[in-house]
DRENDO-1510 file (C-alpha; in Angstrom, 1 decimal, always signed):
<recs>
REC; n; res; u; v; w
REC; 1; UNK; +0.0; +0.0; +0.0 .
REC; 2; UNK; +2.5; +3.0; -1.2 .
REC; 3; UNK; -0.5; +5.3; -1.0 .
REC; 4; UNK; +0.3; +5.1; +3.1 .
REC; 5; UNK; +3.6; +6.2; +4.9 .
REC; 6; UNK; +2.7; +3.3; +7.4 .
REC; 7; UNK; +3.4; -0.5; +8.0 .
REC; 8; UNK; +1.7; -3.1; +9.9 .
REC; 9; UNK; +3.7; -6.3; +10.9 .
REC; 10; UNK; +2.0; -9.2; +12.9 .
REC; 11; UNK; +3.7; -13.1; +13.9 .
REC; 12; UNK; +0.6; -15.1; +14.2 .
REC; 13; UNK; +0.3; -18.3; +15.8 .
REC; 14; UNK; -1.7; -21.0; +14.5 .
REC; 15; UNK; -2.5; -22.4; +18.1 .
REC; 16; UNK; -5.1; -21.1; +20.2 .
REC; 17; UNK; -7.3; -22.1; +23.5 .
REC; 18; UNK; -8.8; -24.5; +21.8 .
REC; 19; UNK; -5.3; -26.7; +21.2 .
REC; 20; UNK; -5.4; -26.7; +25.2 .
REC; 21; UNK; -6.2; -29.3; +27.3 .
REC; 22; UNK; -8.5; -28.8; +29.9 .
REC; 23; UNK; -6.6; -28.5; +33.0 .
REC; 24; UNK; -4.4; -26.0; +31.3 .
REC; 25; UNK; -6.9; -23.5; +30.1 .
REC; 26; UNK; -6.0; -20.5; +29.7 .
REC; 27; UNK; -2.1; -21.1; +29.0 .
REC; 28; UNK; -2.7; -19.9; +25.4 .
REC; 29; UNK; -3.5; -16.5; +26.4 .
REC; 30; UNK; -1.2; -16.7; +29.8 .
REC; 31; UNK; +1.6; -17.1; +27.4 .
REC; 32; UNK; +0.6; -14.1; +25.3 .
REC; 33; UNK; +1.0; -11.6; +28.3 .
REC; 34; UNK; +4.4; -13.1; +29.6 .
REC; 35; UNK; +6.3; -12.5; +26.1 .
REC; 36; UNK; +5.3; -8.6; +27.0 .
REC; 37; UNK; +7.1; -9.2; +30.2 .
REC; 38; UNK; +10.6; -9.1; +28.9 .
REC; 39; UNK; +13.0; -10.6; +26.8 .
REC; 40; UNK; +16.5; -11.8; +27.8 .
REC; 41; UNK; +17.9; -9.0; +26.8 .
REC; 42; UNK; +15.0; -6.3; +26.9 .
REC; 43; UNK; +13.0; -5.6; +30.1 .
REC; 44; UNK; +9.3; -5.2; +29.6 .
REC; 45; UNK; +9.7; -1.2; +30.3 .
REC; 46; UNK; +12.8; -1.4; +27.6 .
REC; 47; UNK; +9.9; -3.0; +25.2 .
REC; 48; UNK; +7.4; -0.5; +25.9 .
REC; 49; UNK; +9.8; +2.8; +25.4 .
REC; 50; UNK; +11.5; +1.0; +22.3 .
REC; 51; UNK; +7.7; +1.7; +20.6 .
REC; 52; UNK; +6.5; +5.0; +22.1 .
REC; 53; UNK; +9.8; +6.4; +21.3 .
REC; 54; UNK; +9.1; +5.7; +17.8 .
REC; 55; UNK; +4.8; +6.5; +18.0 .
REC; 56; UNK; +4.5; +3.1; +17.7 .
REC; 57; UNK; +1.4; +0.9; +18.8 .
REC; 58; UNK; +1.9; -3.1; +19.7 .
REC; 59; UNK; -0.6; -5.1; +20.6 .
REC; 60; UNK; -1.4; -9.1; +20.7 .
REC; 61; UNK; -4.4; -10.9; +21.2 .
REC; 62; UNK; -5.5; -14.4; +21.6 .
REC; 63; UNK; -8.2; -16.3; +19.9 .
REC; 64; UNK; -9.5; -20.0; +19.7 .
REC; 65; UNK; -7.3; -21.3; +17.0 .
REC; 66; UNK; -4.5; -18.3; +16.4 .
REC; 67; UNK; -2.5; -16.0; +19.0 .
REC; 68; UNK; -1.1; -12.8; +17.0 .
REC; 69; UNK; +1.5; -9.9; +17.7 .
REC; 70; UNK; +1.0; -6.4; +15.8 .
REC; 71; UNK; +3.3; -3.5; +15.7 .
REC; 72; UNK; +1.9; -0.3; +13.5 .
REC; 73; UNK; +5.1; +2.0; +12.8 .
REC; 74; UNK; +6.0; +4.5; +10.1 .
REC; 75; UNK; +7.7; +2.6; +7.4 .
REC; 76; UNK; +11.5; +3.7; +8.1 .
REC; 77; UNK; +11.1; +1.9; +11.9 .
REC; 78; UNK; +10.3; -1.7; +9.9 .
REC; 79; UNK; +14.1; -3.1; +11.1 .
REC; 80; UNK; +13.4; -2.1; +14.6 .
REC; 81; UNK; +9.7; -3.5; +14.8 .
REC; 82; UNK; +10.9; -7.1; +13.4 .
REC; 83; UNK; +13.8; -6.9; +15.7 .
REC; 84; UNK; +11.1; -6.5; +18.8 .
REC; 85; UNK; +8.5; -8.5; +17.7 .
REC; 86; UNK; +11.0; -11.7; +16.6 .
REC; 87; UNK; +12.6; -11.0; +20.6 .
REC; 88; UNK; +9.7; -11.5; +22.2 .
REC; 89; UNK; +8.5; -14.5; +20.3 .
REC; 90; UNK; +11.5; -16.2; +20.5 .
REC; 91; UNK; +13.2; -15.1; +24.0 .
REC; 92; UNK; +10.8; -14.6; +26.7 .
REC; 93; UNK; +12.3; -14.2; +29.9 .
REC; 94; UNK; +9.4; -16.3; +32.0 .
REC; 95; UNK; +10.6; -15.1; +35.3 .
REC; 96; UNK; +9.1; -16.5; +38.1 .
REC; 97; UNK; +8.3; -13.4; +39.7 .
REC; 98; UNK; +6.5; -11.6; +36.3 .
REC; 99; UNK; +4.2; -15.1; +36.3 .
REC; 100; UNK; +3.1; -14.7; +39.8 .
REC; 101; UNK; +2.2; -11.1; +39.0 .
REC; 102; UNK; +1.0; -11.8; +36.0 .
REC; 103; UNK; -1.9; -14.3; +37.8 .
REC; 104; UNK; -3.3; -11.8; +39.4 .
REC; 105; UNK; -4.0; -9.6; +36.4 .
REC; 106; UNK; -5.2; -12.7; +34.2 .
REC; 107; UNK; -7.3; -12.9; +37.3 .
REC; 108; UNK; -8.8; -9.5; +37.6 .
REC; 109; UNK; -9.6; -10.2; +33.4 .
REC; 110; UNK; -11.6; -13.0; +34.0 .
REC; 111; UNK; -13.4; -11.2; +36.8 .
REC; 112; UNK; -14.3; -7.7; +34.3 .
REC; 113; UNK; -16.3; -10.8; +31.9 .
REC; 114; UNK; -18.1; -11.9; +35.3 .
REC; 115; UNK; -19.3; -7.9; +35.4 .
REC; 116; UNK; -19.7; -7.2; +31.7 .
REC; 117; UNK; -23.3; -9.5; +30.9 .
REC; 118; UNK; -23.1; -8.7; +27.2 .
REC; 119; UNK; -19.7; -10.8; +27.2 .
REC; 120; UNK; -20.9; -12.9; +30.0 .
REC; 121; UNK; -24.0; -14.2; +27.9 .
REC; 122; UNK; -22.0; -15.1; +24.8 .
REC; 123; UNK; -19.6; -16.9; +27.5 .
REC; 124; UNK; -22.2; -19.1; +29.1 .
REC; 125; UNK; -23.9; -19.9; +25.8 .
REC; 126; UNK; -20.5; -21.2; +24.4 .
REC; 127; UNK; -19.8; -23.4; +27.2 .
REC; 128; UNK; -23.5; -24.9; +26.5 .
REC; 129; UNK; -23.6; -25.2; +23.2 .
REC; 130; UNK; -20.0; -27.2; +22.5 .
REC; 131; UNK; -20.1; -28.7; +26.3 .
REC; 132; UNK; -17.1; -30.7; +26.7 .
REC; 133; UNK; -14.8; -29.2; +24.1 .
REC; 134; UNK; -11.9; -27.4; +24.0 .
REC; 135; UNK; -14.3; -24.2; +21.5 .
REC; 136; UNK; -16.3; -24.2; +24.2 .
REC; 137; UNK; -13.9; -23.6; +27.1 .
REC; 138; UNK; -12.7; -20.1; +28.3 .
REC; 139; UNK; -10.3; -18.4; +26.2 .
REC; 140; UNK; -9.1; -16.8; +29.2 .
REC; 141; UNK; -9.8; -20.4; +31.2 .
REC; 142; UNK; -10.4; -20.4; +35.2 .
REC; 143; UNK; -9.0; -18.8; +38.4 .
REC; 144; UNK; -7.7; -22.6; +39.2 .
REC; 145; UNK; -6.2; -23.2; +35.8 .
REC; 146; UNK; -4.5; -19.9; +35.9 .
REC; 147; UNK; -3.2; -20.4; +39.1 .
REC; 148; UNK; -2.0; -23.7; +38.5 .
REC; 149; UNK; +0.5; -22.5; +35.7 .
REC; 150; UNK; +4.6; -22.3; +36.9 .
REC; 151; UNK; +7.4; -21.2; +35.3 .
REC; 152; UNK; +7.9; -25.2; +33.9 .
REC; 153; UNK; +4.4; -25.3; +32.4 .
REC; 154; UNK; +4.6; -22.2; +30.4 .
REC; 155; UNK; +8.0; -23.1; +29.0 .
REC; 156; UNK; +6.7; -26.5; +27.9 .
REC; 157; UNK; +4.1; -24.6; +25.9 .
REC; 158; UNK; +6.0; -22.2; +24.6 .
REC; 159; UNK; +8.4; -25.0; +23.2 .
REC; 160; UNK; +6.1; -26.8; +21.8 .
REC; 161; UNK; +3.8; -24.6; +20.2 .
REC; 162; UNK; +6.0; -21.4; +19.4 .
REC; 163; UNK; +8.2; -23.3; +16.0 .
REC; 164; UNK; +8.6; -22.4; +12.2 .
REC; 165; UNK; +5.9; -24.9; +11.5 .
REC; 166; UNK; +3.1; -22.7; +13.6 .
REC; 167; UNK; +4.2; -19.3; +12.6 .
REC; 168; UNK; +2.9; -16.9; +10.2 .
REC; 169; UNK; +4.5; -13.3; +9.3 .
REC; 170; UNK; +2.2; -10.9; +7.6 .
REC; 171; UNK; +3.0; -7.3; +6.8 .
REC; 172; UNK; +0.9; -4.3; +4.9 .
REC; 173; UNK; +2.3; -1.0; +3.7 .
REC; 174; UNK; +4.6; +1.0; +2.5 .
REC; 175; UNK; +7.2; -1.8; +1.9 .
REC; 176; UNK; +9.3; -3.9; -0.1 .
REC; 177; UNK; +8.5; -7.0; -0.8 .
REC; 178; UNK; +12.3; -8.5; -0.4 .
REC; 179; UNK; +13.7; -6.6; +2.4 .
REC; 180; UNK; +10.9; -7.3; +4.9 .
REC; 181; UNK; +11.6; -11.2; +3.4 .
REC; 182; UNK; +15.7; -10.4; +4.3 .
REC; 183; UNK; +14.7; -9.1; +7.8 .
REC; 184; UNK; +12.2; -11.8; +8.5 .
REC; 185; UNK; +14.9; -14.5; +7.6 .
REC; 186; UNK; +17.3; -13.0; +9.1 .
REC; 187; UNK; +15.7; -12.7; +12.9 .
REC; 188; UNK; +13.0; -15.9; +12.2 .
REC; 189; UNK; +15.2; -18.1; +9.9 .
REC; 190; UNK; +16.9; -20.2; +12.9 .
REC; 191; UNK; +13.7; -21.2; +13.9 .
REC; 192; UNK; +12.8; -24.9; +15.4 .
REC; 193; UNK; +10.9; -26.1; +12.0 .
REC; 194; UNK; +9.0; -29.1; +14.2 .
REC; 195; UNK; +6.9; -29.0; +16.9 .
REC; 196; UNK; +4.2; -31.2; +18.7 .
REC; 197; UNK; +1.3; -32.4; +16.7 .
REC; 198; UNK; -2.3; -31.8; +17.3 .
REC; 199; UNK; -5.3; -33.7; +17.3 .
REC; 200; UNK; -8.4; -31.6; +15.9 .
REC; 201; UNK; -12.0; -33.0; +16.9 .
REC; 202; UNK; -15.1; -31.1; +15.6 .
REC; 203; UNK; -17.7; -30.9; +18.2 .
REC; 204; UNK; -21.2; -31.8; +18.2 .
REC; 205; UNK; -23.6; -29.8; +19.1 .
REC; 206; UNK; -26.5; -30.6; +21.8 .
REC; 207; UNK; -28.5; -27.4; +21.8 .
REC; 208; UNK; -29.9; -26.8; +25.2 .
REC; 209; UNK; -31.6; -23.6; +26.9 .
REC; 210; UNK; -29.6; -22.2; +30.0 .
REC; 211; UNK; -31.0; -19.6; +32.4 .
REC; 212; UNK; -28.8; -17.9; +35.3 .
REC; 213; UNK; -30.3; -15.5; +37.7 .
REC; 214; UNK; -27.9; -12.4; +38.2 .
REC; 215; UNK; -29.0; -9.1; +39.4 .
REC; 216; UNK; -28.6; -6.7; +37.1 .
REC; 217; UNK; -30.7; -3.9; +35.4 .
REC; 218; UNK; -31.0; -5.8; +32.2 .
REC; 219; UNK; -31.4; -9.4; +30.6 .
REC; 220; UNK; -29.4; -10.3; +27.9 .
REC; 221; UNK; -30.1; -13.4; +25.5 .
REC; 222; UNK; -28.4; -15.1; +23.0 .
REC; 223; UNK; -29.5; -17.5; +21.3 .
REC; 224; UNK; -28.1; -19.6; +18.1 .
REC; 225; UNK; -27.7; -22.4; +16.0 .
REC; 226; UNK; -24.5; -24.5; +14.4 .
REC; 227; UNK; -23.3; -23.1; +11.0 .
REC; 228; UNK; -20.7; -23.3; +8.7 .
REC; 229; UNK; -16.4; -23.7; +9.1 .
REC; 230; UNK; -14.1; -21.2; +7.9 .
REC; 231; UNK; -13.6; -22.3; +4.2 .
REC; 232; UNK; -17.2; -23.3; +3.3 .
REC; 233; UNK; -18.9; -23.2; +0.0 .
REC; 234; UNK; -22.1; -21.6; +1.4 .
REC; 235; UNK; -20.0; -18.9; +3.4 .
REC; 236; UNK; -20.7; -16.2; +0.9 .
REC; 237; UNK; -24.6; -17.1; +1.5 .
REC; 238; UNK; -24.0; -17.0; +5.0 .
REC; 239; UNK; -22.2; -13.6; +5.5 .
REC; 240; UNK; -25.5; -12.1; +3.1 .
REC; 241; UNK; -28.3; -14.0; +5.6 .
REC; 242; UNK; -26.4; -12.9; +8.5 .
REC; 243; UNK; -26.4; -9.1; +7.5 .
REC; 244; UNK; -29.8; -9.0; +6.4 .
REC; 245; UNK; -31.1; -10.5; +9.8 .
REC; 246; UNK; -29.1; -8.5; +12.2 .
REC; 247; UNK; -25.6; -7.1; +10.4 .
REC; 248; UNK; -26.5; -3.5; +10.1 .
REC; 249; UNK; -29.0; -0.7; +11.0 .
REC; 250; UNK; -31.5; -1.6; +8.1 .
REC; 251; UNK; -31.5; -5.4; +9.3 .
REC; 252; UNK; -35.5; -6.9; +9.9 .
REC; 253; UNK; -33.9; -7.9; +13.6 .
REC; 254; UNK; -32.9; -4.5; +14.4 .
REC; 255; UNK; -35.2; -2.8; +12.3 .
REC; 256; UNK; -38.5; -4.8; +14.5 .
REC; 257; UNK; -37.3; -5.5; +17.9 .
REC; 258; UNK; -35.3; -1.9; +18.2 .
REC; 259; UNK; -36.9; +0.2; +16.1 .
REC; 260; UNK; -40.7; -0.6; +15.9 .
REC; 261; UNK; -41.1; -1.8; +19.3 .
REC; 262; UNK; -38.7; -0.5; +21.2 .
REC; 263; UNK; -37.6; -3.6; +23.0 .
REC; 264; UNK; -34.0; -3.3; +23.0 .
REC; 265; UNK; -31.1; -0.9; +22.6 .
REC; 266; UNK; -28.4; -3.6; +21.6 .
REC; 267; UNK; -29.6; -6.3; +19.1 .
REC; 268; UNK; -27.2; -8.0; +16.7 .
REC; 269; UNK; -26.6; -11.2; +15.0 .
REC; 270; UNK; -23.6; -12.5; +14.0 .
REC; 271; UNK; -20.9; -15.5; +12.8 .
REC; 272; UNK; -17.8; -17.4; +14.8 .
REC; 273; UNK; -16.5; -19.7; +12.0 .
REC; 274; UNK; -13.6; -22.0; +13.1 .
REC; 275; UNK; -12.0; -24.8; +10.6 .
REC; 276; UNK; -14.5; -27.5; +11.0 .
REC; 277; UNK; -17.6; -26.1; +13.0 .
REC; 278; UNK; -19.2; -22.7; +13.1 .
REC; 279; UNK; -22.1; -21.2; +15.1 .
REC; 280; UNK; -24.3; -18.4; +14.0 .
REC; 281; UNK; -26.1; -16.2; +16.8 .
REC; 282; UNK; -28.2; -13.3; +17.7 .
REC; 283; UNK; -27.9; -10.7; +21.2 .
REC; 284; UNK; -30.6; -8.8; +22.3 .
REC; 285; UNK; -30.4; -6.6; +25.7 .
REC; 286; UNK; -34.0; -5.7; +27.0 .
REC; 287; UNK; -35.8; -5.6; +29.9 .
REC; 288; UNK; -36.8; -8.2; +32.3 .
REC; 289; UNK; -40.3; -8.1; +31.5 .
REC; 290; UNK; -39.6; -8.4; +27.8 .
REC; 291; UNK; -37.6; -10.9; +27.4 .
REC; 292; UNK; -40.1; -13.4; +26.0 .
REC; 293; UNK; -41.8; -11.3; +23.9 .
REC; 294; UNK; -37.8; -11.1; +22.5 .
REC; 295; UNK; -37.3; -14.5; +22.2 .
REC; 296; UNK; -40.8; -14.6; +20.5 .
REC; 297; UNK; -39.9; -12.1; +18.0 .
REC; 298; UNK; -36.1; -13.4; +17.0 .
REC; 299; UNK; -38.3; -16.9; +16.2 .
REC; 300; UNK; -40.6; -15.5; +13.8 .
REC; 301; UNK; -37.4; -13.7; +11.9 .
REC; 302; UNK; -36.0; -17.1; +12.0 .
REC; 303; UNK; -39.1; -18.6; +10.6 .
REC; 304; UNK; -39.8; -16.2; +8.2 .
REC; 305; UNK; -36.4; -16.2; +6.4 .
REC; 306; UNK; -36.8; -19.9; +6.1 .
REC; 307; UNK; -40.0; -19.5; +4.2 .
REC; 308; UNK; -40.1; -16.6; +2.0 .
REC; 309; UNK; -37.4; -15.2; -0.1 .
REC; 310; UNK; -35.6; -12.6; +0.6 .
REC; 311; UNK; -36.9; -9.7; -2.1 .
REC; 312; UNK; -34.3; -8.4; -4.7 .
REC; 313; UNK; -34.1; -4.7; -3.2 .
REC; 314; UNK; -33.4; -6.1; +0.3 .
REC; 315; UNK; -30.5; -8.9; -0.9 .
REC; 316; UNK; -29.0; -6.4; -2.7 .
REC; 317; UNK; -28.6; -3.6; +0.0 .
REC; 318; UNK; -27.4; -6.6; +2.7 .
REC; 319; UNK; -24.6; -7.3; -0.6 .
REC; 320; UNK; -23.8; -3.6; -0.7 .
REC; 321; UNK; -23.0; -3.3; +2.6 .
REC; 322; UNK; -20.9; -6.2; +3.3 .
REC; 323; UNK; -18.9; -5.3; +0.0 .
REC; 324; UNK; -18.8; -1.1; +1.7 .
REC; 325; UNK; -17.9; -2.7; +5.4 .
REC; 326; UNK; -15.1; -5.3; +3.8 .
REC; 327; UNK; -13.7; -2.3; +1.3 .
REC; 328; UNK; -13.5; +0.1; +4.5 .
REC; 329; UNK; -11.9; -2.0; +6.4 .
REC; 330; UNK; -9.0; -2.8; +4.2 .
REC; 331; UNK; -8.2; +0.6; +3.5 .
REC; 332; UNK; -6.4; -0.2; +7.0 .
REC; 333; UNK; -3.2; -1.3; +7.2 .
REC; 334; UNK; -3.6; -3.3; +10.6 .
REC; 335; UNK; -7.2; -4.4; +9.4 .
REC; 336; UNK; -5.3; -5.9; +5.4 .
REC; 337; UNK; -2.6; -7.6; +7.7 .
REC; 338; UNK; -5.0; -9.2; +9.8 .
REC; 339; UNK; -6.9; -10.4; +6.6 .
REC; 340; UNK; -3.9; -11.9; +5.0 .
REC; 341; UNK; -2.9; -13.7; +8.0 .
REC; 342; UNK; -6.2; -15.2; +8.6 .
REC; 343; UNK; -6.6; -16.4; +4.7 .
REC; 344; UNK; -3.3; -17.9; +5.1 .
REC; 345; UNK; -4.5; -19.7; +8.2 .
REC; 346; UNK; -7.5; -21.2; +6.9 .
REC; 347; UNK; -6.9; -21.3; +2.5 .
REC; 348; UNK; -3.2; -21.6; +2.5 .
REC; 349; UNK; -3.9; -18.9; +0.1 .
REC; 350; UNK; -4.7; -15.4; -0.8 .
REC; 351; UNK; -8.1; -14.2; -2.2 .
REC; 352; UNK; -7.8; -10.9; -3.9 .
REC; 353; UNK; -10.7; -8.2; -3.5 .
REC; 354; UNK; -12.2; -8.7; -6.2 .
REC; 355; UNK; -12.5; -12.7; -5.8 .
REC; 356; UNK; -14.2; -12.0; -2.8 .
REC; 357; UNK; -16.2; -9.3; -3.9 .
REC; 358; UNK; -17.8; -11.4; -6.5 .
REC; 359; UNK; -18.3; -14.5; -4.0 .
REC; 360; UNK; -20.8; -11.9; -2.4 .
REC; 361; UNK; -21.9; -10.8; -5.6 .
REC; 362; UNK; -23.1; -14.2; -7.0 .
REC; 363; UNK; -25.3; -15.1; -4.0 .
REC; 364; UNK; -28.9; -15.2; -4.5 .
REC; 365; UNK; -32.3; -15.5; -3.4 .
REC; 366; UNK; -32.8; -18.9; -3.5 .
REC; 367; UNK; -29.4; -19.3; -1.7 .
REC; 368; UNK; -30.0; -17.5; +1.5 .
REC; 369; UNK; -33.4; -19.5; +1.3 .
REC; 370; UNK; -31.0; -22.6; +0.9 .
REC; 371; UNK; -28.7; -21.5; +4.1 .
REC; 372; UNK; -31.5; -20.2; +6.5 .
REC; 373; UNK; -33.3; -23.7; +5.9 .
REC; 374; UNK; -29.9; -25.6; +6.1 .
REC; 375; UNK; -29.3; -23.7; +10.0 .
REC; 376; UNK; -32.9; -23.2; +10.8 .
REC; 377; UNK; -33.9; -26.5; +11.4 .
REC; 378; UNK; -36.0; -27.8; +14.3 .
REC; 379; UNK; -35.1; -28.0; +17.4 .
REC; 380; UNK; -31.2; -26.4; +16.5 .
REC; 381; UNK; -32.0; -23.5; +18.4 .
REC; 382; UNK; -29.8; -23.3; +21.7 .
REC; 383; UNK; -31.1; -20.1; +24.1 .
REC; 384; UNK; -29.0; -18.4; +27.0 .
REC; 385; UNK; -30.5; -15.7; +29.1 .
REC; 386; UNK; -28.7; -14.1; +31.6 .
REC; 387; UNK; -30.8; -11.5; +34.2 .
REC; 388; UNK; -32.7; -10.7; +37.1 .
REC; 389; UNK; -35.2; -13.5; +35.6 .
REC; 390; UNK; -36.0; -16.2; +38.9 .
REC; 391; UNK; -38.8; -18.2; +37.6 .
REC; 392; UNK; -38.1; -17.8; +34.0 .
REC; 393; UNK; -39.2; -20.9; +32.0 .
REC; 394; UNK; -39.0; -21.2; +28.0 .
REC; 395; UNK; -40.5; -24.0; +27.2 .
REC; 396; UNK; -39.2; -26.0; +24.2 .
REC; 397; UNK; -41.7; -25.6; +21.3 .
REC; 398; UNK; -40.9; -21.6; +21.7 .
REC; 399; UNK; -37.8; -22.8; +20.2 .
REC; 400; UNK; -39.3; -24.3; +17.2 .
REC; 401; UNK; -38.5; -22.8; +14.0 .
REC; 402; UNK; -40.9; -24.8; +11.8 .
</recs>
């Protein structure tokens, strides 16, 4: 992008919390924070000056199949932002002292999602709806796990996830092709090319209707339904249903629960798509009171995109804005690096704009009729309703979307 005086540069990882096993949840994302903690020859305060000095921004996050660190500098700082980022994902320090810090802020974390319901929700449901998997677990995992984890542990990891084999080096902006290729070989190249197989199960799905009493000034639901992995044929069709039903400001969820009725301030629908299993759900935040006139209302939606097709105006403004959103977006630096890391994770390949533009493009009517019957069946809708709601029953056949 030579139009931009900017480069983003991310390492991504192609192990997440759900490569865990379950009495070490959470070591994915413990890991994560420690290589912030210092190097062997950078303290974590040397780190942090190193990129303000420079107006830099670095960041990581971790997710349930891919870990990644991001530095954003102005192009001429490239060598010194591969130099940090290949230091501290190759030579974290691990001090015992930084880990048992370092507990008690992964701690706290876990704590803010017990206090933020709209997270909390989306939490709870996961754990129901793939119950006894590792998708379903924490990515953060539990105040005994995280407590659990020593100096040993997180080395162990770290060996055996952190080689050439796992790694993925993405970079967008003003650059050139064969010297960000020089510096990556040159800090990366001595990299341990093997490292410990995995074992991939998809899960299966039991859907199932949870309801936990919390007192708070709001309910929050989410309910949802399996859908598609990652590199789908139908995924074009998906993105399109999901945007028409609650992607945008024009959807017919936000458009008749928010709008019409007034039911809810926050209502949204959207996709998690992993390599082989996928879920597709809708939030709503309402009032106590409400909340099965919400559930009652998401339903018919559900029902009615099963049965009637979606008319040409309506496909083709739910097309225009995903194409607008995905355009926008890339226009970023961080947001194109991101992309290409992702499509390298799941395709092994790159998809130009325009290839993705026209998979949009090319869906239809009797497509998203296809999908919504496809993830709408019967008794596939798994509910979670978190609130001030003692005594609250939903009995199945409000589920039913036939």
């Amino acid at each position: 992008m030579t139009q931009v005086r900017s480069i983003s540069i991310g390492v991504w990882l192609t192990r997440g919390s759900r490569h865990e096993t379950a009495d070490r949840g959470g070591i994915a994302h413990f890991v994560e924070h420690m290589l912030f903690k210092g190097t062997a020859t950078r303290t974590a305060e040397d780190i942090a000056q190193q990129i303000d000095s420079i107006g830099g921004q670095l960041d990581a996050f971790t997710a349930k199949e891919y870990a990644s660190y991001y530095i954003k500098v102005l192009d001429e700082h490239l060598p010194l932002a591969i130099d940090v980022l290949a230091d501290i994902v190759r030579n974290p320090a691990f001090a015992p002292e930084d880990i048992e810090r370092e507990k008690k802020v992964v701690v706290e974390e876990i704590k803010m999602v017990e206090d933020t319901p709209d997270d909390l929700v989306h939490e709870i449901f996961t754990q129901g709806f793939w119950e006894n998997h590792p998708l379903g677990r924490p990515i953060l995992g539990t105040r005994e796990t995280v407590e659990s984890f020593t100096s040993d542990s997180l080395r162990d990891y770290f060996g055996k996830a952190y080689t050439a084999r796992n790694l993925i080096v993405s970079a967008v902006g003003n650059l050139e092709h064969e010297r960000v290729r020089d510096l990556v070989d040159k800090k990366f190249g001595s990299l341990e090319p093997t490292g410990e197989a995995i074992c991939e199960q998809a899960p299966q799905v039991v859907p199932k209707t949870q309801i936990r009493n919390k007192e708070l000034e709001q309910s929050h639901i989410c309910v949802g339904v399996s859908s598609y992995p990652q590199s789908h044929d139908d995924r074009y069709s998906s993105y399109v249903l999901n945007t028409l039903l609650g992607g945008s400001m024009s959807s017919r969820l936000f458009q008749n629960v928010r709008e019409k009725r007034g039911l809810a301030y926050a209502v949204f629908s959207g996709l998690s798509a992993y390599r082989d299993a996928g879920s597709f759900t809708i939030y709503a935040g309402c009032s106590n009171e409400a909340v099965g006139e919400v559930i009652d209302l998401v339903v018919e939606e559900l029902r009615g995109v099963k049965t009637s097709p979606v008319p040409d105006a309506e496909l083709q403004r739910a097309k225009d804005h995903l194409k607008g959103s995905l355009m926008l977006s890339l226009e970023n630096t961080a947001s194109r690096m991101s992309h290409l890391a992702r499509q390298e994770i799941y395709f092994d390949r790159q998809f130009g704009l325009d290839e993705t533009l026209q998979g949009i493009e090319r869906v239809t009517a009797p497509d998203v009729l296809r999908v919504a019957n496809d993830l709408f069946q019967n008794s596939s809708l798994a509910a979670t309703v978190l609130g001030n709601v003692n005594g609250l029953n939903i009995p199945k056949e409000r589920l039913d979307l036939d």
